[in-house]
BALOBA-1460 file (C-alpha; in Angstrom, 3 decimals):
// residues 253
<rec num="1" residu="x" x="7.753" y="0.842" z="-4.517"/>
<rec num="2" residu="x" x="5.734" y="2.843" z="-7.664"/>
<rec num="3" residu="x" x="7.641" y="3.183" z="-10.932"/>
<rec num="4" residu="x" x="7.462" y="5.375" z="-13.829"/>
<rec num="5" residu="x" x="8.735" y="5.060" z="-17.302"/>
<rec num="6" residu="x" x="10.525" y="7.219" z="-19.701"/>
<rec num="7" residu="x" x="12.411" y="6.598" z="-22.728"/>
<rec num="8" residu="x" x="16.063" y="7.783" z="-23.543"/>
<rec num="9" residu="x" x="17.071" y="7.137" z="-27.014"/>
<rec num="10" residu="x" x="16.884" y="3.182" z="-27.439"/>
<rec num="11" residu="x" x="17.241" y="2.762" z="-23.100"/>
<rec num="12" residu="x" x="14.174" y="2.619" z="-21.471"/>
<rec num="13" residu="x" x="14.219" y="3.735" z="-17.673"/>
<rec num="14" residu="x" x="11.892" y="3.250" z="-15.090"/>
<rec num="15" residu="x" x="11.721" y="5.428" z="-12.262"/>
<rec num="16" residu="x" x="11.010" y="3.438" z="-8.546"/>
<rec num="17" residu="x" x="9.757" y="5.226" z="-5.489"/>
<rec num="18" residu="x" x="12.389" y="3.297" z="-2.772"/>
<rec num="19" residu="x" x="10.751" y="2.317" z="0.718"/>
<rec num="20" residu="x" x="11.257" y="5.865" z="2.078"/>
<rec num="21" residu="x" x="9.587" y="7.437" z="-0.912"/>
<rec num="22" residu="x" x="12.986" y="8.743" z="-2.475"/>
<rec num="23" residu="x" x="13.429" y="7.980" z="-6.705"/>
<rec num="24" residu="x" x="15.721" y="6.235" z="-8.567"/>
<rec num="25" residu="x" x="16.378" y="5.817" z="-11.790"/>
<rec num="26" residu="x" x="17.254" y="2.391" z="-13.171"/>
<rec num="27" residu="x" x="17.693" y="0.690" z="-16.528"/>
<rec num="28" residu="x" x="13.777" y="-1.888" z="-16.977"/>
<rec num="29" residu="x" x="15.747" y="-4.624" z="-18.086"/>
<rec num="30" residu="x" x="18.815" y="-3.863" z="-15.344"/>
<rec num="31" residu="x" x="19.214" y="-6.308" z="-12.638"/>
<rec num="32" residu="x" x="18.182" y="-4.300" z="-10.490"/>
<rec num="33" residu="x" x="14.541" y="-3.238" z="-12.137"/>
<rec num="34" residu="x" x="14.401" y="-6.700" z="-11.995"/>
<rec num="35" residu="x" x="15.345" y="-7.376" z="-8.439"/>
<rec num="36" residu="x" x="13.519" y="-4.228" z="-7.107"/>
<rec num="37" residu="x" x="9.834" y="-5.642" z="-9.132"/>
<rec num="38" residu="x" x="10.940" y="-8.989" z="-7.180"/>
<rec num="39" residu="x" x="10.807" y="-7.350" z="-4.295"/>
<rec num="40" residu="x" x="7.757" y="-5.852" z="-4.400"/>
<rec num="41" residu="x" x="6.170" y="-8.544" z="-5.504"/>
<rec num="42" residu="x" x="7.442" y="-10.205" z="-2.254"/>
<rec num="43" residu="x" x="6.591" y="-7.359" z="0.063"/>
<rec num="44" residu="x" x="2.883" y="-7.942" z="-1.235"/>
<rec num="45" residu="x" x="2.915" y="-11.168" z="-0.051"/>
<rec num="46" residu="x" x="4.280" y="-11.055" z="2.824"/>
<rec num="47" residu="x" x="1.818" y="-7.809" z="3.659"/>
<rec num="48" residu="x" x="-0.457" y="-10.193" z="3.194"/>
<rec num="49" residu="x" x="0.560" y="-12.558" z="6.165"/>
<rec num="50" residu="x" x="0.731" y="-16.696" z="6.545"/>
<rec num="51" residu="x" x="-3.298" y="-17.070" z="7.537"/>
<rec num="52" residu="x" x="-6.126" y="-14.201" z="7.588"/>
<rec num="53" residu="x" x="-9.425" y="-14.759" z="7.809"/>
<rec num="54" residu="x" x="-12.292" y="-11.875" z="6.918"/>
<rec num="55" residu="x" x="-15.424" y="-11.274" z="6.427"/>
<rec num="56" residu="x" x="-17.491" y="-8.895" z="4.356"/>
<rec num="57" residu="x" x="-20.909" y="-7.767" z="3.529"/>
<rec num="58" residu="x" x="-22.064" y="-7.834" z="-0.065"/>
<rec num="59" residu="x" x="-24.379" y="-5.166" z="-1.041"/>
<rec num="60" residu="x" x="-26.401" y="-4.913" z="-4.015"/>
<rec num="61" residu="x" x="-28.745" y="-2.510" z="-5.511"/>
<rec num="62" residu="x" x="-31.383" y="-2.987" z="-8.468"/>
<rec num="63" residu="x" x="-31.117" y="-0.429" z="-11.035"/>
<rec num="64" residu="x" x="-34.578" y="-1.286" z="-12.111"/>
<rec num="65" residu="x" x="-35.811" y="0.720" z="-8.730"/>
<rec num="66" residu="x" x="-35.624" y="4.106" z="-8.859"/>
<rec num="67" residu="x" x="-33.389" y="5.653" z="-6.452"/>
<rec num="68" residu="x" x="-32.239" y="9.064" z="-5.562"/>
<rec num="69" residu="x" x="-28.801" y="10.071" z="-4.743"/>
<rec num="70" residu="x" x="-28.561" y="11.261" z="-1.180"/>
<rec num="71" residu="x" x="-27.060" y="15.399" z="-1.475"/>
<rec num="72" residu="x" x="-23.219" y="15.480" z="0.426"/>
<rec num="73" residu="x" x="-22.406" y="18.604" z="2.193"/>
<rec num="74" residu="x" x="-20.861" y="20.301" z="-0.257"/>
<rec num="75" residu="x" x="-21.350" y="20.522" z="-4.247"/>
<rec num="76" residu="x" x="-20.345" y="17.116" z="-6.412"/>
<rec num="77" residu="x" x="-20.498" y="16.012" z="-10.001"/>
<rec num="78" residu="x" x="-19.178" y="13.063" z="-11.025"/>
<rec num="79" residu="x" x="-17.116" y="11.953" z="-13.913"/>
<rec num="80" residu="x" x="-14.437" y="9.804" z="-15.426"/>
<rec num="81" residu="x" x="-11.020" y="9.551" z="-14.069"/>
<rec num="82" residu="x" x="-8.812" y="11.792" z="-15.705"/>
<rec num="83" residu="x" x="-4.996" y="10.446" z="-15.627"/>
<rec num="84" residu="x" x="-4.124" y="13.714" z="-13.910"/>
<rec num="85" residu="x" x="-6.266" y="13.176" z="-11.439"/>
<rec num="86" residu="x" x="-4.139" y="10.345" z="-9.561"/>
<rec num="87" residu="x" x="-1.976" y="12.545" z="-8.206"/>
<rec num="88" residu="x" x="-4.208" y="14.679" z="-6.244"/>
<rec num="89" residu="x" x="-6.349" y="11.637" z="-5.523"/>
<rec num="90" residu="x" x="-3.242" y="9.210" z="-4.935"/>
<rec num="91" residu="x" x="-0.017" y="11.049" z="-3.990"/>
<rec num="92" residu="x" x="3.491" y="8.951" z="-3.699"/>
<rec num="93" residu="x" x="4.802" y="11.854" z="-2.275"/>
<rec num="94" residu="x" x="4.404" y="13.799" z="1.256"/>
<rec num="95" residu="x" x="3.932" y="13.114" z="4.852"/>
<rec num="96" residu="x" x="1.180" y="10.405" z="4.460"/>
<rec num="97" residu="x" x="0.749" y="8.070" z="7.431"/>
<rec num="98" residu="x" x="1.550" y="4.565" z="6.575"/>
<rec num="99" residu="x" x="-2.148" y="3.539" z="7.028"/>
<rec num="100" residu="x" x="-2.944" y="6.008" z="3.935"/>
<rec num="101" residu="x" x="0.120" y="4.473" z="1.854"/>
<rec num="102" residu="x" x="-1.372" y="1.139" z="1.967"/>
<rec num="103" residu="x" x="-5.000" y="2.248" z="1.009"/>
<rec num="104" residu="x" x="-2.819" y="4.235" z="-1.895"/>
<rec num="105" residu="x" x="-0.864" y="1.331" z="-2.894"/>
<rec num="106" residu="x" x="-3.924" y="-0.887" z="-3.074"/>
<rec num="107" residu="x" x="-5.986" y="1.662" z="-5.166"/>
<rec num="108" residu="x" x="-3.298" y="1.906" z="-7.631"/>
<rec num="109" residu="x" x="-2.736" y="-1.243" z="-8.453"/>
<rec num="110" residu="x" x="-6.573" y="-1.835" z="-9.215"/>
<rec num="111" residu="x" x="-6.199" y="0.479" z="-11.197"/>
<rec num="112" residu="x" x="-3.620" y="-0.792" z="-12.709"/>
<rec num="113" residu="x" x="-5.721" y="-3.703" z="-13.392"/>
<rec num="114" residu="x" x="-9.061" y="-1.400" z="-14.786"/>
<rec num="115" residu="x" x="-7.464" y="2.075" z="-15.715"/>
<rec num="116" residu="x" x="-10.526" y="2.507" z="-18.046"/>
<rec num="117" residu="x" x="-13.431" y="1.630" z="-15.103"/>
<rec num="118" residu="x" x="-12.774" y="4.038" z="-12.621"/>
<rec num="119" residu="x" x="-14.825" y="7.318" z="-11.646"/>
<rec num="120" residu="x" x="-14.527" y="10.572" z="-9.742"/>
<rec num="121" residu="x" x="-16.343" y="12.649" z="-7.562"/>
<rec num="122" residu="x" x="-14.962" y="16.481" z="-8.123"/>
<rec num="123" residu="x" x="-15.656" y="19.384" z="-6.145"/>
<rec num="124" residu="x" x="-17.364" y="21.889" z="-7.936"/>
<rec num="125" residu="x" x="-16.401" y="24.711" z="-5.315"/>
<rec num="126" residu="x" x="-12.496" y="24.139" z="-6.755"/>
<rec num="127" residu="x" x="-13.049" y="21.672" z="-9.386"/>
<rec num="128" residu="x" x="-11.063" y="18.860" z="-8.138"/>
<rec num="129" residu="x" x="-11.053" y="15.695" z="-7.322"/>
<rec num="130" residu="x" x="-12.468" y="14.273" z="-4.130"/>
<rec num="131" residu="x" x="-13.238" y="10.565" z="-4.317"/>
<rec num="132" residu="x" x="-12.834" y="7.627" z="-6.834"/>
<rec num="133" residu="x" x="-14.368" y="4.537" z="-7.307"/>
<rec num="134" residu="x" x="-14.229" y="1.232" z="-10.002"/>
<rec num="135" residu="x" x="-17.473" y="0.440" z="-12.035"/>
<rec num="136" residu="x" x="-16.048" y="-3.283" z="-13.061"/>
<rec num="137" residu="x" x="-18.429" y="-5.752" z="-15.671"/>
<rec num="138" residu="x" x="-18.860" y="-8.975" z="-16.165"/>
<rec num="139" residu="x" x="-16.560" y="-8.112" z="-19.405"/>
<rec num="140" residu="x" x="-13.503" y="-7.847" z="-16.442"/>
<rec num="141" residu="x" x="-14.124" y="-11.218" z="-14.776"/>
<rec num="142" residu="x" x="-10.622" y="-12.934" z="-15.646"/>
<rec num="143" residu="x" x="-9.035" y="-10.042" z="-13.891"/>
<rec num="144" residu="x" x="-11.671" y="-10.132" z="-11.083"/>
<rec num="145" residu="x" x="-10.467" y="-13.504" z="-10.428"/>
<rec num="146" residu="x" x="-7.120" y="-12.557" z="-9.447"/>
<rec num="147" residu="x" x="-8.282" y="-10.480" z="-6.673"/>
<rec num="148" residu="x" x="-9.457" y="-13.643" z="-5.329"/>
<rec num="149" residu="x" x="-11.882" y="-12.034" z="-3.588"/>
<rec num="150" residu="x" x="-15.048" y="-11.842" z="-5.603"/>
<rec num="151" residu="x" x="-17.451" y="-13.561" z="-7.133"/>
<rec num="152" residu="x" x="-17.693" y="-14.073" z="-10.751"/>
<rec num="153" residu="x" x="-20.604" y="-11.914" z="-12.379"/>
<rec num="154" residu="x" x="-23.068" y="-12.569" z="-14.623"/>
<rec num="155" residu="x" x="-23.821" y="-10.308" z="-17.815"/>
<rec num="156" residu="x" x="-26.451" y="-7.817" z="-15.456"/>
<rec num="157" residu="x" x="-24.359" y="-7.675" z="-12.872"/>
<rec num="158" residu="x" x="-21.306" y="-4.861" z="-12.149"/>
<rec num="159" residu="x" x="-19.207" y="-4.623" z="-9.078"/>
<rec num="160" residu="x" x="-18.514" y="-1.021" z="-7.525"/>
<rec num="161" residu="x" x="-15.243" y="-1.221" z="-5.407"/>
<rec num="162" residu="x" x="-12.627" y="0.552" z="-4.085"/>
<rec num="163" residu="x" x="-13.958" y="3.500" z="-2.608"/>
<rec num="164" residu="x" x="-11.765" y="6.403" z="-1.731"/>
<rec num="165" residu="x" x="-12.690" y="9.735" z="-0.170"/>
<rec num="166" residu="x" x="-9.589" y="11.923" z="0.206"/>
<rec num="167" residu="x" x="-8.733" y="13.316" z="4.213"/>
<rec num="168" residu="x" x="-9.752" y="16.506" z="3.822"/>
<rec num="169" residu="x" x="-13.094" y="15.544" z="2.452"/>
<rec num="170" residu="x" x="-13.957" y="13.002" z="4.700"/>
<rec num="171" residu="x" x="-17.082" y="13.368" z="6.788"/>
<rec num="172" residu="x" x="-18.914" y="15.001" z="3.988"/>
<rec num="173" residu="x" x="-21.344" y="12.362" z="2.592"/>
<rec num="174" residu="x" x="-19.719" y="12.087" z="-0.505"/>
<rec num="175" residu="x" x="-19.784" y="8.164" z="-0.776"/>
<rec num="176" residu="x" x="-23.114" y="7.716" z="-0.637"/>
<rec num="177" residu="x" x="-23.875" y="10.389" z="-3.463"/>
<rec num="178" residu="x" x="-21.756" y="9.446" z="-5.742"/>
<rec num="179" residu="x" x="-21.431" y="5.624" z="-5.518"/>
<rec num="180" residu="x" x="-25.136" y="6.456" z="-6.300"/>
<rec num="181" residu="x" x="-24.745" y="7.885" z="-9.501"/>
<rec num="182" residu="x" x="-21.800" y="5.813" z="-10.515"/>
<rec num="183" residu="x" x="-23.927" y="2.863" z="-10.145"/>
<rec num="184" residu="x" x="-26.580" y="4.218" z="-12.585"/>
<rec num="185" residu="x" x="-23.618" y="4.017" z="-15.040"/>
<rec num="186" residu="x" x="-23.981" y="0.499" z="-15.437"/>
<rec num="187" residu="x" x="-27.179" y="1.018" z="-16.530"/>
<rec num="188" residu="x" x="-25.909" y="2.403" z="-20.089"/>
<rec num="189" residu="x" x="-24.425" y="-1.787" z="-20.398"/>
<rec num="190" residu="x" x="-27.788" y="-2.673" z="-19.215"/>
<rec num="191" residu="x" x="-26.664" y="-4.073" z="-15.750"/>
<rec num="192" residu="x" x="-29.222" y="-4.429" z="-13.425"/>
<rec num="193" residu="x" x="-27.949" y="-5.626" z="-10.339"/>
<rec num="194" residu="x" x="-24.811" y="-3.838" z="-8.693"/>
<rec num="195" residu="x" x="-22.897" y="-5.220" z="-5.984"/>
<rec num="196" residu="x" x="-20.391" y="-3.701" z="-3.310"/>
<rec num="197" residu="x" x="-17.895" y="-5.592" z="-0.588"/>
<rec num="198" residu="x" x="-17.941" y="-3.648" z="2.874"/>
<rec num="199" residu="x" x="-16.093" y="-5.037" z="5.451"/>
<rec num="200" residu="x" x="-18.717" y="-6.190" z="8.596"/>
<rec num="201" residu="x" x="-16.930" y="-4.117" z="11.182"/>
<rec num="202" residu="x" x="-17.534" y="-0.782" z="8.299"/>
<rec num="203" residu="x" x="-20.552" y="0.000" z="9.833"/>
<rec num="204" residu="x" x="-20.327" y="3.692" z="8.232"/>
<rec num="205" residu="x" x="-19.240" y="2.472" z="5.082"/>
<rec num="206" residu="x" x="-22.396" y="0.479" z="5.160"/>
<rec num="207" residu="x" x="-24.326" y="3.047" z="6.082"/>
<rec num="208" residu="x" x="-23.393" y="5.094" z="3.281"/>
<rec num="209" residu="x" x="-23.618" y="1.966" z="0.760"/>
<rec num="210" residu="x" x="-27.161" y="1.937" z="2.009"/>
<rec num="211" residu="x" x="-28.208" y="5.795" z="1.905"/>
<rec num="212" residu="x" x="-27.103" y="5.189" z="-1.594"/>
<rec num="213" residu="x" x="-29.741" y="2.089" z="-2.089"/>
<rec num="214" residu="x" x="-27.568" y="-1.028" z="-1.757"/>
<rec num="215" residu="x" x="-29.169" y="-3.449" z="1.026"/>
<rec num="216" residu="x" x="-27.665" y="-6.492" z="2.271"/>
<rec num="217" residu="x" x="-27.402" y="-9.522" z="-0.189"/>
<rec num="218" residu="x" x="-24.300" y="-11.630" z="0.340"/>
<rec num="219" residu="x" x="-21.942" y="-12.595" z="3.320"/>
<rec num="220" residu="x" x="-18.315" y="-13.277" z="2.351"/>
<rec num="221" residu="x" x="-15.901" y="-15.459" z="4.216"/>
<rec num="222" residu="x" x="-12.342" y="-14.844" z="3.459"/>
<rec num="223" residu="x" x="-9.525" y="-17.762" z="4.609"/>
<rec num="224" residu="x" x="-6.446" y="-17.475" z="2.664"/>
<rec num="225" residu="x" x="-2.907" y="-19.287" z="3.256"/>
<rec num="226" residu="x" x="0.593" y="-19.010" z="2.800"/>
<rec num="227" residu="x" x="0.744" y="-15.232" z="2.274"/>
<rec num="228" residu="x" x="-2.359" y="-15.344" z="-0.162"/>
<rec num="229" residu="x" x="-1.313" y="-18.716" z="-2.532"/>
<rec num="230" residu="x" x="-4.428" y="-20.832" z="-1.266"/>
<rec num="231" residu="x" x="-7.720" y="-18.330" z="-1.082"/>
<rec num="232" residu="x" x="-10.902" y="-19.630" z="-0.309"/>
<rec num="233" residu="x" x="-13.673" y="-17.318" z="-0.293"/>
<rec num="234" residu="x" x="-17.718" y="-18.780" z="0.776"/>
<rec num="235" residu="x" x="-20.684" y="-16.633" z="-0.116"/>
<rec num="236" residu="x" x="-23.902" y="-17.013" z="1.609"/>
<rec num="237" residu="x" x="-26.784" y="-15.115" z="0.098"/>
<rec num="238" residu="x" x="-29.397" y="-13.336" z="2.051"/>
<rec num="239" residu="x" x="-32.853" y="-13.122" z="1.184"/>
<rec num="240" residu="x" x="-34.304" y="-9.538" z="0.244"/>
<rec num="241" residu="x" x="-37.110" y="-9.517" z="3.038"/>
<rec num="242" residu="x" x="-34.122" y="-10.907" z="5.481"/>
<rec num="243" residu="x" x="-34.381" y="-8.473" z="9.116"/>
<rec num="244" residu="x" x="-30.861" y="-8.549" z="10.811"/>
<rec num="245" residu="x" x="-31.984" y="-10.922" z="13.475"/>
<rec num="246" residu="x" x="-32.621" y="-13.401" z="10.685"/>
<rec num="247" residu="x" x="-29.076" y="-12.280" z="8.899"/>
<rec num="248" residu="x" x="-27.473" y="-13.317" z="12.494"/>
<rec num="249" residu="x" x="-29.124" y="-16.501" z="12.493"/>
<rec num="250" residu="x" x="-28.000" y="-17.390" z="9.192"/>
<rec num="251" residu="x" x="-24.053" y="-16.568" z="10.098"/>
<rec num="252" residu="x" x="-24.392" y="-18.621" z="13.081"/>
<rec num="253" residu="x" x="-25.581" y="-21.622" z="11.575"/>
């Protein structure tokens, strides 16, 4: 479920997307805005399963070595997210595959979390929108922390997360060229060190994280329990001359 606000007189309503993407309109204080944010809160959980375990590649590139951004197919600038821009770059509404509502859902509510972090790619052959992606500092660490999934960064460090290339731009190289300049934004809160989480079987997601000078710096280990109340997350650190047959000894030790 998404909701949106609006006031009426002294009322305020909130407006919730219902499992099958319909509206309704419901008093925020009413039982049921209470009992529908229950739910969610519920379904997230649950989504979440009784045990997962994962594992993830940390990435990190130095800012201090010069670096530059691979070209994508087509035409790019980046910029800051624009609050109209979540609807072409997020829709709640349409035939979307239920794989594509959950990337959606998860987007949004990091967002939620940093609505001032986040930057776009935008097509400069129709000026919109293509791709989005957080810039988060060592200023957003208590909110980091809730994530339970990353580690807590020092004052020259920045985590770039989230990345999201829309269908229809997909297979472009966009990811690579402009997580590449959004990481030089972190330069201007003189970061030096930015990190990325890529999944180990996201072998063109790490490909891309490379082209755009990240190289391999930390493995993650993901356990959580009881739909995501006990997290415990162990990060082993790679060496920067490391090949990949000594990364593979290191995760089998």
């Amino acid at each position: 479920m998404e909701g949106t606000k609006s006031g009426v007189g002294s009322l305020t309503l909130v407006r919730i997307r219902t499992a099958d993407w319909r509206y309704m309109t419901l008093a925020e204080n009413s039982f049921a805005a209470k009992f529908s944010r229950f739910k969610k809160r519920v379904e997230g959980r649950l989504e979440q399963g009784f045990y997962a375990e994962t594992r993830g590649y940390g990435l990190r590139r130095d800012l201090a070595e010069a670096w530059p951004a691979p070209k994508a197919k087509i035409p790019i600038s980046v910029r800051p997210l624009e609050i109209s821009d979540l609807s072409l770059l997020l829709p709640l509404e349409g035939n979307i595959p239920p794989e594509e509502q959950q990337q959606i859902r998860w987007r949004r509510h990091f967002h939620k979390k940093f609505p001032h972090r986040c930057f776009v790619a935008v097509d400069e052959r129709n000026d919109r929108p293509c791709y989005m992606q957080w810039l988060v500092y060592a200023d957003d660490n208590d909110a980091l922390e809730r994530f339970k999934c990353f580690p807590k960064l020092r004052k020259n460090e920045a985590i770039l997360e989230q990345a999201y290339t829309i269908p229809s731009h997909r297979g472009l190289g966009i990811m690579s060229s402009a997580m590449a300049e959004i990481a030089e934004q972190a330069v201007q809160r003189n970061v030096r060190y930015v990190m990325t989480f890529v999944d180990t079987n996201g072998i063109a997601s790490i490909k891309a994280c490379q082209r755009a000078g990240f190289r391999m710096h930390l493995h993650q280990h993901r356990i959580q329990l009881g739909y995501g109340l006990i997290v415990r997350n162990n990060f082993l650190q790679f060496q920067e001359d490391d090949k990949p047959s000594d990364i593979s000894k290191k995760l089998a030790a």
